[in-house]
C-alpha atoms as one frame of an Amber mdcrd trajectory, in Angstrom:
protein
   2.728  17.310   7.568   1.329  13.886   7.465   3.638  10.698   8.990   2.717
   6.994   7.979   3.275   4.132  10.031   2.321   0.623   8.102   2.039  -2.502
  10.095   0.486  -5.962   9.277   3.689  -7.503   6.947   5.243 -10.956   7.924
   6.193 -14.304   6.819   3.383 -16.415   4.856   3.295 -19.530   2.443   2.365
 -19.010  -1.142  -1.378 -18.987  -1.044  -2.003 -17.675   2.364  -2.970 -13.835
   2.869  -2.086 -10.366   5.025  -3.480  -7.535   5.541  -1.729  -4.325   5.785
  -2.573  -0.845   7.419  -0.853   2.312   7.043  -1.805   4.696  10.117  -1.556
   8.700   9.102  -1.460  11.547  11.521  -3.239  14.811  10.946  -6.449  16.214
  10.200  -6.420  16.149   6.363  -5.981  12.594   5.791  -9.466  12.688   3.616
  -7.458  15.170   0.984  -4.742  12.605   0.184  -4.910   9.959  -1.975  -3.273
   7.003  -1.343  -1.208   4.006  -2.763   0.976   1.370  -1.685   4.555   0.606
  -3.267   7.000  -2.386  -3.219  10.542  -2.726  -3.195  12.202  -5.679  -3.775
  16.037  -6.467  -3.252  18.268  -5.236  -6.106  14.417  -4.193  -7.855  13.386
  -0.093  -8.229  10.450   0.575  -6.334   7.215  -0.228  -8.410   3.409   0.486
  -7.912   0.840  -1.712  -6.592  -2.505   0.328  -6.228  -3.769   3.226  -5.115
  -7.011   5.075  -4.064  -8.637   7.926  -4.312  -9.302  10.308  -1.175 -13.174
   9.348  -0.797 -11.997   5.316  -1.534 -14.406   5.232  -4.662 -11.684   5.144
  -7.429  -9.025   2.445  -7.049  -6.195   1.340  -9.430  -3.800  -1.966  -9.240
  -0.794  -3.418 -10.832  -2.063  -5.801 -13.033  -0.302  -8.382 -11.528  -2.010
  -7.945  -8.643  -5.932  -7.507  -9.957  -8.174  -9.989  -8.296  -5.361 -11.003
  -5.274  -5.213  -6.980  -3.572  -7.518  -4.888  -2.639  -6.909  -1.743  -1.270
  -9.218   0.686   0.505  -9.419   3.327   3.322 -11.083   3.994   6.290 -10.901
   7.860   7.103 -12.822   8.287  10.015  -9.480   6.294  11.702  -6.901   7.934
   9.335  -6.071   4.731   7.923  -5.301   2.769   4.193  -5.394  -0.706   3.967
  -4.146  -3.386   1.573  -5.557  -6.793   1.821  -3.595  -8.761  -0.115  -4.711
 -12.869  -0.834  -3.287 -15.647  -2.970   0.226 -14.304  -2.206   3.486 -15.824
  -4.719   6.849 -15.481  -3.909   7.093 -12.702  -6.129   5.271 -10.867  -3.565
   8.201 -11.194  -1.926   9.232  -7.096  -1.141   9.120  -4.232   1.611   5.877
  -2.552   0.918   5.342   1.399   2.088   2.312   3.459   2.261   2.486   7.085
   0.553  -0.077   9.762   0.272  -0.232  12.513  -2.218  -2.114  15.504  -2.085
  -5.912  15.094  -3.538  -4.711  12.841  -6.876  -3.187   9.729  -6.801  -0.603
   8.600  -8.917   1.526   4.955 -10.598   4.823   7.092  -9.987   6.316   7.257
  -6.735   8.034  10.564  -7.343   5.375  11.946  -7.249   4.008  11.349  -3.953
   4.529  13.451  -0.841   5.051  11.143   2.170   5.747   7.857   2.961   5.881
   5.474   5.558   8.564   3.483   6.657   7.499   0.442   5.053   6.818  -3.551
   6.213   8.427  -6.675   5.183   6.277  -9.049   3.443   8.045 -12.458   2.710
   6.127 -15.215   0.788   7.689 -18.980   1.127   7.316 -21.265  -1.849
């Protein structure tokens, strides 16, 4: 059992930046890969990036190459999306998920997830 708590989501102009975490519990955070979603209103949930469970293989949205990066810390059980030049299309609730040793674009397929932040970009 793994639970996710993400923090780090507010209110920011377009341009400005925030930095996520997503916090996991248990020992076997190191076999999970990770990724972070967002959900905007009326929208289906969609894929931003993910990483692998050593943090040496990432994968973004393209819309978000060169403005996210996400990595991992797991010596303190923790992911982490920093996330700069933000548009109002950034505009969503973003969650945390982990999957068992492969990470994946498809939320289905992941096996927890967090209870996700806001993140609300003014124009």
């Amino acid at each position: 059992q793994v639970q996710l708590v993400e923090s780090g989501g507010g209110l920011v102009q377009a341009g400005g930046s925030l930095r996520l975490s997503c916090a996991a519990s248990g020992r076997t955070f190191s076999s999970y890969a990770m990724g972070w979603f967002r959900q905007a209103p009326g929208k289906e949930r969609e894929f931003v990036a993910r990483i692998s469970t050593s943090g040496g293989s990432t994968y973004y949205l393209d819309s978000v190459k060169g403005r996210f990066t996400i990595s991992r810390d797991n010596a303190k059980n923790t992911v982490y999306l920093q996330m700069n030049s933000l548009k109002p299309e950034d505009t969503a609730v973003y969650y945390c998920a982990a999957r068992i040793y492969r990470g994946s674009t498809y939320h289905g397929e992941y096996d927890y997830w967090g209870q996700g932040t806001q993140v609300t970009v003014s124009s």
